[in-house]
C-alpha positions in Angstrom: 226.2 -94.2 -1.8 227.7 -96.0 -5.0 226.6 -99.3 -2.6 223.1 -98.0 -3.4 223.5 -97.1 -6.6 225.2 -100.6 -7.5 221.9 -102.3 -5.5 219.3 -99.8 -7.8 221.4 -101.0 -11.1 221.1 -104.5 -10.2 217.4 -104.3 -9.4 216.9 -102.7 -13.0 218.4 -105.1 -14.9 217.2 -107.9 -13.2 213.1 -106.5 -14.0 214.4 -105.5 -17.8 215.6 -109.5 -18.1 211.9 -110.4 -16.4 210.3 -108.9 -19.0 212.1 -109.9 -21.3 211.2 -112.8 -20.4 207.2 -112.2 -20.3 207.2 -111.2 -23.8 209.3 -114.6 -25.1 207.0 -116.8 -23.3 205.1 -118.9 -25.4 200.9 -117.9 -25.5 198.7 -120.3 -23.6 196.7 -122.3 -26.3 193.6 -121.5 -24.9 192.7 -118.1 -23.9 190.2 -117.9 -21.0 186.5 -117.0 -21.8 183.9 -115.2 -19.7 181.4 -117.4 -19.2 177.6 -117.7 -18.0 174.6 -119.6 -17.1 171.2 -119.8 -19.3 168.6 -118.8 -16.8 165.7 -119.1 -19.0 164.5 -120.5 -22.5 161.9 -119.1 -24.3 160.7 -119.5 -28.2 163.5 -117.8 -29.8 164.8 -115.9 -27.1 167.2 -116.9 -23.8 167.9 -115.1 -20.7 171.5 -115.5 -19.6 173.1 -114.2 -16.2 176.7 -114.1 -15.0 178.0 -111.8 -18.1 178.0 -108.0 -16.3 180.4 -107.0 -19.0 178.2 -108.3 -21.8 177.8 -105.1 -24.0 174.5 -104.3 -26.4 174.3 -106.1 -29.6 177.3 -108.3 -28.7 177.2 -111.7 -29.7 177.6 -114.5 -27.3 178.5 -118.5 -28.0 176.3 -121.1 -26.8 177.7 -124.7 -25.3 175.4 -126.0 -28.0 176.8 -124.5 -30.6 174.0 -121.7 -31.6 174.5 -118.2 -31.3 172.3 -115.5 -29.7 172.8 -111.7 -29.6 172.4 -109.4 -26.7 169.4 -107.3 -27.0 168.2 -106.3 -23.2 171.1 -105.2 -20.7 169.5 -105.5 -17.2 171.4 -105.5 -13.8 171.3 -109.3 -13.0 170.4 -110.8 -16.3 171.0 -110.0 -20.3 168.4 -110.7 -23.1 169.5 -112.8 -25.6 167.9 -113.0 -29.2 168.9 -116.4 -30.4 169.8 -117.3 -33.6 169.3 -120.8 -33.9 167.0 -123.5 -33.0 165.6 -123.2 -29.6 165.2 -126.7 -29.1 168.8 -127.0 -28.5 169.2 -124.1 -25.2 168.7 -125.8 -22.5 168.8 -124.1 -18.8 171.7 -124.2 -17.2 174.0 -124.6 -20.0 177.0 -122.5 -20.6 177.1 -119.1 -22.3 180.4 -117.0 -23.3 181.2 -113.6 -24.5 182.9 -113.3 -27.9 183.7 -109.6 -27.6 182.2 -109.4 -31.4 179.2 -108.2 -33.2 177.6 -109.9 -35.7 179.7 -110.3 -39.2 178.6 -111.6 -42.4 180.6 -112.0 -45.6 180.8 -109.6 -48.4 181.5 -109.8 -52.0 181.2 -110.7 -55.4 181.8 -114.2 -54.2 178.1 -114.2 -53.1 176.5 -113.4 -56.4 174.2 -115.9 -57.7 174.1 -117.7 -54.1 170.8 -117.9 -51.9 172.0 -117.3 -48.5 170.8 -117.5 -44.6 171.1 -113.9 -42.3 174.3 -115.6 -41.4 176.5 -115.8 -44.6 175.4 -119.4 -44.5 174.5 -121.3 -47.8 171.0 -123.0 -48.0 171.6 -123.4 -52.0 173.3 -126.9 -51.1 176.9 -125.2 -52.5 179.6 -124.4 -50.5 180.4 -121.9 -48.1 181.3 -118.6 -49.9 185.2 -118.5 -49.7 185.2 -114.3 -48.8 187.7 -112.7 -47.2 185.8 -109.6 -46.3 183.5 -109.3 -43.4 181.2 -106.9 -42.4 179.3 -105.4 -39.6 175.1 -105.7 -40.2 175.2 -102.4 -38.0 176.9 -99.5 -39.0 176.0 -96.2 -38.8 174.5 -94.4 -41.8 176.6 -92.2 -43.9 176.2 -88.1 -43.0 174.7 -85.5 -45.1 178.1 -84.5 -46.5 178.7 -88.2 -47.5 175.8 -88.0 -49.9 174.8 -86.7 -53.2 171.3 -85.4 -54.6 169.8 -88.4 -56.5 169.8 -87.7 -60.5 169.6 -90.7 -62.2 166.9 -92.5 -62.9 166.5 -96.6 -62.4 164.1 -97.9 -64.8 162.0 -100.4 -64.2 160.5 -101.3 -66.8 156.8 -100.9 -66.0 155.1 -97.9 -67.5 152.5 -97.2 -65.0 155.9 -96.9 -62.6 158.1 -95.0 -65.0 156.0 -92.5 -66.3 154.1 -91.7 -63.1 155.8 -92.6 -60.1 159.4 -92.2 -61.3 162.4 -94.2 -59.2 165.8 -92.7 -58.8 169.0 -94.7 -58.3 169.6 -94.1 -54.5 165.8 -93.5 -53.6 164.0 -95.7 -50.8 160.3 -96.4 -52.5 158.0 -98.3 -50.3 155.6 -100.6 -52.1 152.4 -101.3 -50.2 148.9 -103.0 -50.5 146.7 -105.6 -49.5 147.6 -109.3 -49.8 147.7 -110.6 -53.4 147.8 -107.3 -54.6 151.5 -107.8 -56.7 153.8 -106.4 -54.2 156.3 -108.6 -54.6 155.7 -109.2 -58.7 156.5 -105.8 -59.2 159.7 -105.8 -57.3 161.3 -109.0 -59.5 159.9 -107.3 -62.3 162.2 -103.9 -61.7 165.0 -106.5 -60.6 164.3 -108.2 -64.1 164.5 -105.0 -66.0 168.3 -104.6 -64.8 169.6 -107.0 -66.8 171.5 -104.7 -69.0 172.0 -101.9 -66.7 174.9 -103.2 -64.5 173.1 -102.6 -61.4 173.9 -105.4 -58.5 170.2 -106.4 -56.9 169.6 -108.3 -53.4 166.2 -109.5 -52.4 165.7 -109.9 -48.7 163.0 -112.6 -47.7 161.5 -111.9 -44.4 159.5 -114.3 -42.9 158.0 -115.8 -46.7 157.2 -119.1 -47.4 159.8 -121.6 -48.8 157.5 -121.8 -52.3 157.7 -117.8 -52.3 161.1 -117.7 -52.4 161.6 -120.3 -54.9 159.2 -119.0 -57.2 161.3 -115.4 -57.0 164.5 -117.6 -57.5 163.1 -119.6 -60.3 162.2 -116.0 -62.0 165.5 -114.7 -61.6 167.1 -117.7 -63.6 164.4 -117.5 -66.2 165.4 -113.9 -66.5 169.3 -114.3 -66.4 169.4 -112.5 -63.3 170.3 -114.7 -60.6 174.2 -115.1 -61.5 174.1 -110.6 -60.6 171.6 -111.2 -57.2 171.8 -112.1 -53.6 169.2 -113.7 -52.5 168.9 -113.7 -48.5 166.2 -116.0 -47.0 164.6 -115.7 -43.4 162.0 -118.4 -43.5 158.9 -118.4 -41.8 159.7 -121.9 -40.1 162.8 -120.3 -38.5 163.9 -118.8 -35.5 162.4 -114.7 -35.3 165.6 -113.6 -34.5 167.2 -114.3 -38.2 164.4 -112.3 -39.3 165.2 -109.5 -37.3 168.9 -109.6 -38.3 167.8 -110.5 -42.0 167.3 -106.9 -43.0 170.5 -105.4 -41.6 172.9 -108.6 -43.0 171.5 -107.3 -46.6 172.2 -104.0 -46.4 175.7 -104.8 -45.4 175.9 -107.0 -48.0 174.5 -104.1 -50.7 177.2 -101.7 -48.7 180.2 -103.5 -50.1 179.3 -102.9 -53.8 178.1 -99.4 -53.2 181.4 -98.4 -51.6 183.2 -100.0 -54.8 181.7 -97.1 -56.7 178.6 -99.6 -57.6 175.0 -99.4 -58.0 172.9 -101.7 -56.0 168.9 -102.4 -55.7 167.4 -103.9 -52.6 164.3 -105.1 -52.0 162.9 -105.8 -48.4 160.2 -108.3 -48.6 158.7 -107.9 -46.4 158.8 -105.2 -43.4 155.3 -106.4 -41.6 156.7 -109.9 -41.2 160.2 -108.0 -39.8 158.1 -106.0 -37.8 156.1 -108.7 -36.6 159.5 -110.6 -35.9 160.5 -108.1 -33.7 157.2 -107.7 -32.1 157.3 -111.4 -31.1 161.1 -110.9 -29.6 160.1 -107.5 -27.2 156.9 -109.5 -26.0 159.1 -112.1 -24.7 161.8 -110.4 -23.1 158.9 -108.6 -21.4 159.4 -105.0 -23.3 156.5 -103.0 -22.1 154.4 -102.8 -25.6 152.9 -99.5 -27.0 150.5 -99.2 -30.1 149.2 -102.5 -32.0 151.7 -103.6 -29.1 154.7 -102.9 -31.2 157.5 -102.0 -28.8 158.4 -98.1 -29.1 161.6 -98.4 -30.8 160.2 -100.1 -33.8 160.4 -96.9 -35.6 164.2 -96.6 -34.9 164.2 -100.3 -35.8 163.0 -99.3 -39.4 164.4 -96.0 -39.8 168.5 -97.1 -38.8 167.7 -99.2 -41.6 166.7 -97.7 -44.3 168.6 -94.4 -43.5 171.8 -96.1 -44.7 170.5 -96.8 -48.5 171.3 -93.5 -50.8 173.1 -91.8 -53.5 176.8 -91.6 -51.8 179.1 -88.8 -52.5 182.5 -89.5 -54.2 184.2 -89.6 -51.1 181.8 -93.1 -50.4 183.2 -94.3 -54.1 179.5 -92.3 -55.7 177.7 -95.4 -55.8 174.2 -95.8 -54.5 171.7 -98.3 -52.6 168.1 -98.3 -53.8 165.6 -99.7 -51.3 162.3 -101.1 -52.2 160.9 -102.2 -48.8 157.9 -104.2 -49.5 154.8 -103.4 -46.5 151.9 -105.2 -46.1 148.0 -103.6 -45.2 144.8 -105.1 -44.3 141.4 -104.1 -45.8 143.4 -101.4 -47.1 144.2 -99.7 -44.1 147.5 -97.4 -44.7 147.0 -95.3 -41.3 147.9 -98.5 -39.7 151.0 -97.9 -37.2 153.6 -100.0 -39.4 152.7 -98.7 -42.7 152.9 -94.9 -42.0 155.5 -95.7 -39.9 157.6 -96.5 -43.0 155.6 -93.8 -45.2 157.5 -90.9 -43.3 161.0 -92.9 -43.3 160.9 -93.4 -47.3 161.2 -91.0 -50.0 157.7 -92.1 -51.8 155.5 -95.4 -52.1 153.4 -97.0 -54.4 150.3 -98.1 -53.6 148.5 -101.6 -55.0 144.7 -101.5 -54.4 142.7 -104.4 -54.5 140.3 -102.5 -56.1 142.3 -102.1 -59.3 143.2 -105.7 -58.8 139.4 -106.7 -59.2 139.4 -104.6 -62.5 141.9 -107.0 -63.6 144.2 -103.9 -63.4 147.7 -105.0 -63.2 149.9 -103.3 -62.3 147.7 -102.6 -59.9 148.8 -98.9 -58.6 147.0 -96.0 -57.5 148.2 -93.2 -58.7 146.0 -91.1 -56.5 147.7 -92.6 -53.3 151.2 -93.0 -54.7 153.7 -90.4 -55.0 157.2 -90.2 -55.7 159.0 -87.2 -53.5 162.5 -87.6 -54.8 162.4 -89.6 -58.2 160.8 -86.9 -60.2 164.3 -85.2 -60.9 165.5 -88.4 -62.0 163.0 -89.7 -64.3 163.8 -90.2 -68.2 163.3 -86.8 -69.9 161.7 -88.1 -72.7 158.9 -90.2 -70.9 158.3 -86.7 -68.2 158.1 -85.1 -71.9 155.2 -87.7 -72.9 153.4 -88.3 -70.3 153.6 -85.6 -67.6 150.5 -85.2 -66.8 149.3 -88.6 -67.2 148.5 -89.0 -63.6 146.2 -85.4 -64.1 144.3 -86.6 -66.9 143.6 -89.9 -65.1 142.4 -88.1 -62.2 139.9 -86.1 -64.1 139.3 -89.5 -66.3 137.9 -91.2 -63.1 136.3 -88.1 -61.7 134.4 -88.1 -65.2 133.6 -92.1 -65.2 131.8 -91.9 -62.1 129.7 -89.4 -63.1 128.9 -91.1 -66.3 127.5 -94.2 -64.2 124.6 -92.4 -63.2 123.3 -92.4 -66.6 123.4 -88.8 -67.5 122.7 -87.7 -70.9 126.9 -87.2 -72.5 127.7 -84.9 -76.0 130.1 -86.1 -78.0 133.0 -84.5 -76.2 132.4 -86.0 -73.2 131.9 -89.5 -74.8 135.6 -88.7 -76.7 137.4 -88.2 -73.7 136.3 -91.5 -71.9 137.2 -93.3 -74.2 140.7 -91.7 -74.6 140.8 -92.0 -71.0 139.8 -95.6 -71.0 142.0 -96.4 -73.4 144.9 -95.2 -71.6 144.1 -97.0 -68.4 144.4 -100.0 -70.5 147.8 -99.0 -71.9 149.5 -98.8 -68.9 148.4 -102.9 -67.9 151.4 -104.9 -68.5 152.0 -108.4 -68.2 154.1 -110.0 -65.4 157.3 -110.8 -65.9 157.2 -108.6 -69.0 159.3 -105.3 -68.3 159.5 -102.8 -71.2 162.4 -101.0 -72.7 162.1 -97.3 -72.4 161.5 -96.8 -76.2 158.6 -99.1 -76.0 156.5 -97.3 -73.5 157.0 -94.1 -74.9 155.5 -95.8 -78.4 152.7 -97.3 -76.2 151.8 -94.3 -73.8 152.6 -91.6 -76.8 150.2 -93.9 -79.3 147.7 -94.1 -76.5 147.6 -90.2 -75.3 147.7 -88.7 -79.1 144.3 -91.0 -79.7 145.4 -94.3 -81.4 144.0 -96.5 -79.3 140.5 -94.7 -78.7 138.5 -97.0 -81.2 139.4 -100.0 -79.8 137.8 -102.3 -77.2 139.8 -102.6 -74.0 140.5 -106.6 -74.3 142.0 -105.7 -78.1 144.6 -103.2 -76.5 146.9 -105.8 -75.1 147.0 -107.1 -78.3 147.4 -103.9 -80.4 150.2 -103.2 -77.7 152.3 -106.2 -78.7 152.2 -104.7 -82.4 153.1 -101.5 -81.8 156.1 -103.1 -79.8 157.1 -105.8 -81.9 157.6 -102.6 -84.6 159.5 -100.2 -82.6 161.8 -102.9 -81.8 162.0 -103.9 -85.7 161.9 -100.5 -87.1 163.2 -97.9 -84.4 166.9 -98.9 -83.7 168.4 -96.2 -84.8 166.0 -94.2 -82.7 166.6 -96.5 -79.9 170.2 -95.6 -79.6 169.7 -91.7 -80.1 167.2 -92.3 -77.3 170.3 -93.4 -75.1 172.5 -90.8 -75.6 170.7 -87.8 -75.3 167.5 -89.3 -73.0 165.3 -86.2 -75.4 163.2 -86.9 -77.9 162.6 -83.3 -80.8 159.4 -83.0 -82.8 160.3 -85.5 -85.5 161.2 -88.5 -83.6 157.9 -87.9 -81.8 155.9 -88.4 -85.0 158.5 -91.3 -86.1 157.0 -92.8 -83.0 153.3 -92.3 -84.2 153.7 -93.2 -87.6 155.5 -96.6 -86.7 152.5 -97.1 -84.2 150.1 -96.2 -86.8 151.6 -98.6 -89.0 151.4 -101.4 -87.0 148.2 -100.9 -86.3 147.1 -99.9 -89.9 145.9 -96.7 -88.8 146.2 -93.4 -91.0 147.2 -90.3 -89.4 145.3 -87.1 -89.7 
């Protein structure tokens, strides 16, 4: 018996000294990798077998060097979405798992930088030194992680401002025709930031390298660029960094808004992400439904743009604004794309081509743009001024076309076209011109009382300038009353007027 006992002892401390052993051995310098064959190359996409265990979304390592990312899990074969030239898969080649999903660097170290979906510079400066990587999918925060949106982000154009408010944490969609502005009046709220602390990202999606450098060269011009991100998917690239292009952004935007920061971010533009995505389904032979976008495309969208908000203070209460930018054709916004995004945002703005011919810029229609969400946010003092400025330019229009068939008018009628007219005209701005808030209240509060009713619509821009070039002279004082209480009484109102009316040389009645 104590034999046996003696024999069990032994046997126990001879496996505790094994392992022992086990856990002092030095680690093999290589650790092996699960590894497969490239089956198939297509443009932009591979199909890869031997990796059962590959999971969705995971991203696998090519012998060339490229990476692709698992997007269709079949029995025999995976889907790959490549993310590099596809000039340089060849059949055959080896594939291995990484056990990863796709990463990308976060920061303030990527401020001022023009970056690939990757994290990879194509400035011509070095690789951002960040420490912090993150995820491009995460799920979006719950309805307990987020707050009501309340404050308003200005920017800068009065047409926008004063009728289709934005609030800090809203998702507006901008859509038109080609040529229409879309993107002008993005940079032109991501100008009007410059003194509001707010980090901004714009997201190029399948644009031309001149389009991008033009948005780039505006942002410098506009001391803007050292607070943006700028993240370029070219057209001449590979459709899979468009498709990831999107989703590395918002990451990106995440990192500040967790910090307790407020971010804009500006998707330009979803038809060419769309389109991206379109082109990847068809080639891994996704069975395609309407317009022969795959089904999912409205998950695609929506997984997106669900993760921009106002966060609650558990998230740090900052917020992600999202301007996606969408593009129509002959004006069709029932196309599957467009409303597609239309029921996943919180309002859009429309630019019609028609206004655009009018010389009309900016060119929205503020019969077919809406704001569901921003309205709660906008400036008191401009909802003050001009709350019902999209009513009276309804009934405006209503009354022009009637007018054009050459009916007989009284005096009335004549009075209130040209008020109407003459408020049309007030809200054109120039591009690359945004306003401070004190300014459009002058213009629009000049232009709705009656001060600009005698002049000629090519003599308003001009009378414009004036009226601004006093406010700012005259109106400091007001300016930073304005700021603090976001109200304006009775007397400040007519301290508006009667600078207007001075710098136009008008009397009042």
């Amino acid at each position: 018996m104590n034999t046996d006992r003696q024999i069990q002892a032994d046997i126990g401390l001879r496996l505790q000294r094994w392992q022992q052993r086990m856990i002092d051995m030095p680690k093999p310098a290589l650790e092996l990798k699960e590894a497969g064959r490239v089956l198939e190359v297509a443009d932009g996409v591979a199909v890869v077998t031997g990796l059962a265990r590959a999971l969705a979304d995971e991203l696998l390592e090519f012998d060339c060097g490229i990476q692709g990312l698992v997007l269709d899990l079949e029995p025999d074969r995976l889907g790959v979405v490549l993310l590099g030239p596809t000039s340089l898969v060849q059949p055959g080649e080896a594939v291995y798992r990484t056990k990863k999903v796709i990463s990308v660097p976060v920061g303030s170290s990527l401020l001022g930088r023009v970056l690939d979906p990757l994290g990879q510079p194509l400035d011509g400066g070095a690789t951002p030194k960040s420490a912090a990587q993150r995820p491009i999918e995460v799920q979006a925060p719950g309805v307990l992680q987020r707050a009501a949106v309340s404050r308003s982000l200005a920017s800068g154009l009065k047409v926008v401002d004063a009728a289709i408010p934005i609030g800090l944490g809203q998702r507006q969609l901008i859509v038109g025709d080609r040529q229409t502005g879309k993107t002008s009046l993005a940079v032109d709220t991501i100008l009007n930031q410059k003194n509001t602390g707010v980090i901004c990202l714009y997201c190029a999606i399948g644009q031309r390298g001149d389009a991008v450098a033009r948005v780039i060269t505006a942002l410098e011009q506009g001391a803007m660029r050292k607070r943006s991100i700028i993240i370029n998917a070219g057209d001449e690239q590979v459709p899979g960094l468009s498709y990831i292009a999107p989703y590395a952004a918002m990451s990106m935007a995440e990192h500040f808004a967790l910090q307790g920061r407020d971010v804009l971010l500006v998707f330009d533009d979803m038809t060419r992400h769309a389109q991206a995505y379109r082109e990847l389904s068809l080639l891994l032979r996704r069975p395609p439904g309407r317009e022969a976008f795959p089904g999912d495309i409205f998950y695609v969208h929506a997984r997106l743009l669900e993760r921009s908000g106002q966060f609650a203070g558990s998230l740090g209460a900052g917020s992600i604004t999202a301007l996606p930018v969408v593009e129509t054709q002959a004006e069709n916004l029932s196309a599957y794309i467009p409303t597609n995004l239309i029921s996943i945002t919180d309002g859009q703005i429309y630019l019609s081509p028609r206004l655009v011919r009018r010389n009309q810029f900016p060119a929205a229609d503020l019969g077919l743009s809406v704001s569901r969400v921003g309205g709660k946010a906008q400036h008191k003092a401009l909802r003050a001024v001009a709350g019902n400025l999209r009513v009276m330019l309804s009934q405006f229009a209503e009354l022009e076309d009637f007018a054009r068939f050459g009916t007989r008018l009284d005096d009335n009628t004549r009075a209130r076209l040209r008020r109407g007219a003459a408020v049309r005209a007030a809200l054109r701005q120039a591009e690359r011109d945004p306003m401070p808030v004190l300014q459009q209240l002058a213009v629009l509060h000049s232009a709705l009382f009656g001060l600009l009713d005698q002049l000629e619509e090519n003599q308003i821009m001009a009378a414009m300038q004036k009226i601004r070039k006093a406010v700012g002279q005259e109106l400091t004082v007001l300016q930073q009353q304005l700021e603090q209480s976001q109200e304006l009484n009775k007397e400040q109102r007519q301290q508006l007027l009667n600078c207007a009316a001075g710098a136009l040389g008008l009397e009042l009645p």
